[in-house]
C-alpha positions in Angstrom: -8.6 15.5 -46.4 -12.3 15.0 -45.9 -13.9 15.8 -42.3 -14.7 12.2 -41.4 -10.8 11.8 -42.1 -9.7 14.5 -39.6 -11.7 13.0 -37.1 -10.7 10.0 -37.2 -7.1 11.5 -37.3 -7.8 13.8 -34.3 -9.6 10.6 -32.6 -6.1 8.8 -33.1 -4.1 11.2 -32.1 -6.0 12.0 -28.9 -5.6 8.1 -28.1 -2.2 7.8 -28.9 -1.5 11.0 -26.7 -3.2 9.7 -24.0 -1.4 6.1 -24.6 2.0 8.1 -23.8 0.7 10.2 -21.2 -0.1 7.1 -19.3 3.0 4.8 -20.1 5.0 8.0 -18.9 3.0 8.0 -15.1 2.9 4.6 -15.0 7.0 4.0 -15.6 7.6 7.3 -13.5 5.8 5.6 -10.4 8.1 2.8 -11.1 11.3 4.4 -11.2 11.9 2.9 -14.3 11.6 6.2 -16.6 15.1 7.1 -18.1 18.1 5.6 -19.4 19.5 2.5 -18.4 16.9 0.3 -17.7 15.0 -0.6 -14.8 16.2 1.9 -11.8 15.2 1.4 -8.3 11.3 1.6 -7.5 10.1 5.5 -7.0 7.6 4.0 -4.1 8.8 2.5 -0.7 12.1 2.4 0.8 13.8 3.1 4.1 11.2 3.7 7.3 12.2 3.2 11.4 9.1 2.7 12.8 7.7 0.5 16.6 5.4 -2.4 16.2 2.4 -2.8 18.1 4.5 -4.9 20.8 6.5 -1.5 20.9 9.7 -3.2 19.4 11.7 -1.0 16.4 10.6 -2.3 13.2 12.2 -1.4 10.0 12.2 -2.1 6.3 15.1 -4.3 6.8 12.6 -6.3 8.9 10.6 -6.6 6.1 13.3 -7.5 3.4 13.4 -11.7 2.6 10.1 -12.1 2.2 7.5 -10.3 -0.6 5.2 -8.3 1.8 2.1 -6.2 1.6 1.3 -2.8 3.1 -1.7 -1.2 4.1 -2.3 2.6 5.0 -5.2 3.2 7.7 -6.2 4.2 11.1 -7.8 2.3 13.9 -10.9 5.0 14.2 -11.6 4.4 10.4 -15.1 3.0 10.0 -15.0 1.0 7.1 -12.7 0.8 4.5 -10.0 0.1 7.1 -11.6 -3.1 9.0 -12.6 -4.5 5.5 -9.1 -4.2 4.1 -7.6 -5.8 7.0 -10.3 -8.4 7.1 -9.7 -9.1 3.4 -6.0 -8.7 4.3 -6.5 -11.9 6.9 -8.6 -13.5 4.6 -5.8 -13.7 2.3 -3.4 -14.9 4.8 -5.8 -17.8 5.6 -6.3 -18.7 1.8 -2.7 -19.1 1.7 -2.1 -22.0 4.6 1.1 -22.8 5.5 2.4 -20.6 2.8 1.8 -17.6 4.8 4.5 -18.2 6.7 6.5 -16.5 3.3 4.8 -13.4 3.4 4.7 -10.5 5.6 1.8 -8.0 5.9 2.0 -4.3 7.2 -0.7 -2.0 8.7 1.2 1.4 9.2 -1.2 4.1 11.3 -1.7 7.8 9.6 -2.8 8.6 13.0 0.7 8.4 15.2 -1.3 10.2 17.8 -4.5 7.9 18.6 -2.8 4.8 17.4 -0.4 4.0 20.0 1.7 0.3 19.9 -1.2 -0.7 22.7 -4.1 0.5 20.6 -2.8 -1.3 17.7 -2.1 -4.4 19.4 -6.5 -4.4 20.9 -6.9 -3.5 17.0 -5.3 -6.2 15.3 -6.2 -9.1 17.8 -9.2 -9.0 15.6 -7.2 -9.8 12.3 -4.5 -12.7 11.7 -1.6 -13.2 13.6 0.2 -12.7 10.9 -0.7 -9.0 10.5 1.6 -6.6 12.1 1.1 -3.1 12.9 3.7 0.1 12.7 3.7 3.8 14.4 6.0 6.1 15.5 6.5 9.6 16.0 4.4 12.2 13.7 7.8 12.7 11.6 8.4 9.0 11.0 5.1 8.6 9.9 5.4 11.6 7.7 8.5 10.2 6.2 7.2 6.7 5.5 4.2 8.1 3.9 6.7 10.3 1.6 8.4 7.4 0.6 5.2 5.4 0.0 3.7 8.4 -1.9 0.8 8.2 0.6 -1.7 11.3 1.3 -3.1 11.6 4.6 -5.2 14.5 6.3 -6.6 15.5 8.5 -10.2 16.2 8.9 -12.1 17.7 11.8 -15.6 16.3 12.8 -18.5 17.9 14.1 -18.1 16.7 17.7 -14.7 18.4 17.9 -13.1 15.0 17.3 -10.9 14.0 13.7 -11.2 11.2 11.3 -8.3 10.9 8.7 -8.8 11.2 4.9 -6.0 8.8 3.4 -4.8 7.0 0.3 -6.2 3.4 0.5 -4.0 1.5 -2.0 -2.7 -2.1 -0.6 1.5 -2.0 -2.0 2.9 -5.5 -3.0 6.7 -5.0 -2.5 9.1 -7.8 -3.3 11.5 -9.6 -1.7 14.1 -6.7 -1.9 11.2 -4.1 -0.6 10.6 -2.8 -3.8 6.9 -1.7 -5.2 5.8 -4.5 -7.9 1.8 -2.9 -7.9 -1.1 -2.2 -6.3 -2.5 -5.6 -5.1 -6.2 -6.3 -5.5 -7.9 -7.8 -2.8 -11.5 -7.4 -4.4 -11.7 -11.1 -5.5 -12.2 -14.3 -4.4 -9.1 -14.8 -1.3 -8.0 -18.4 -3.2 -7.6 -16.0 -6.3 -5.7 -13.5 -4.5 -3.3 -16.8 -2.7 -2.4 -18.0 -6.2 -1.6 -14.2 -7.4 0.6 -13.9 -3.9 2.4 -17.0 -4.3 3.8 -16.2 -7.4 6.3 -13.9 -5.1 6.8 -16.4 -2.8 
């Protein structure tokens, strides 16, 4: 075997390797990995959570319709806002057909992000864009199940802000995780990609 051979060889293998490595995280996350074909999804499930006009809300509420969720904080100062505002936009793209879809904005930050402060929050966004907290262990529960990390992180001033996964889930009708739903396009692109769930 000459040397251009076994690199080419060594080049295949490291692809192929990699090819596995990434079928085997990718059908993991889905809770598809194992015998018997398609199990239940590895991401979401059961949460008992307030809304931001303080009434239980659950992932039974969520159920009958595909829905999206959203991970953030009211104090974050960008990626939040433009998430939700792309979030909205979406909504708006979507006209009447909005009404089929339900969107989630769950707080990492249970203890600034009261029902109240999420209410002033979101009358900035659609109507359509509901809001969740709850105790510290509900939250820390429903970010287990979503596979969500969220820190901490002091500040100079003796304030926090919150380090936190920013991934936008599309569940399906029956609550379970389809993907990660890109928002970085044009919102009518985004509709058509949506409805498709509908």
């Amino acid at each position: 075997m000459t040397a251009r051979t076994s690199h080419i060889v060594l080049v295949f293998l490291a692809f192929a390797a990699g090819l596995v490595i990434f079928l085997g995280v990718f059908f993991y996350a889905t809770g598809q990995l194992g015998g018997g074909g398609p199990g239940p999804s590895a991401i979401g499930g059961p949460f008992q959570l307030v809304d931001q006009n303080g009434r239980p809300l659950t992932d039974r509420d969520m159920k009958g319709k595909p829905f999206l969720v959203f991970f953030g904080f009211t104090h974050c100062p960008d990626i939040c806002p433009t998430t939700l505002f792309e979030v909205s936009e979406l909504l708006t793209a979507m006209g009447k057909d909005a009404d089929g879809v339900n969107a989630l904005f769950i707080t990492v930050d249970p203890e600034r992000d009261t029902p109240a402060v999420l209410k002033d929050y979101l009358s900035s966004f659609h109507p359509r864009l509901r809001g969740a907290t709850g105790s510290e262990q509900q939250i820390e529960q429903v970010e287990k199940a979503y596979r969500v990390y969220a820190k901490k992180v002091p500040t100079k001033d003796g304030d926090y802000s919150m380090d936190h996964t920013a991934l936008i889930y599309l569940m399906d009708k029956q609550g379970r995780f389809v993907a990660p739903f890109n928002l970085k396009r044009d919102p009518k692109d985004a509709a058509a990609d949506l409805r498709k769930y509908l």
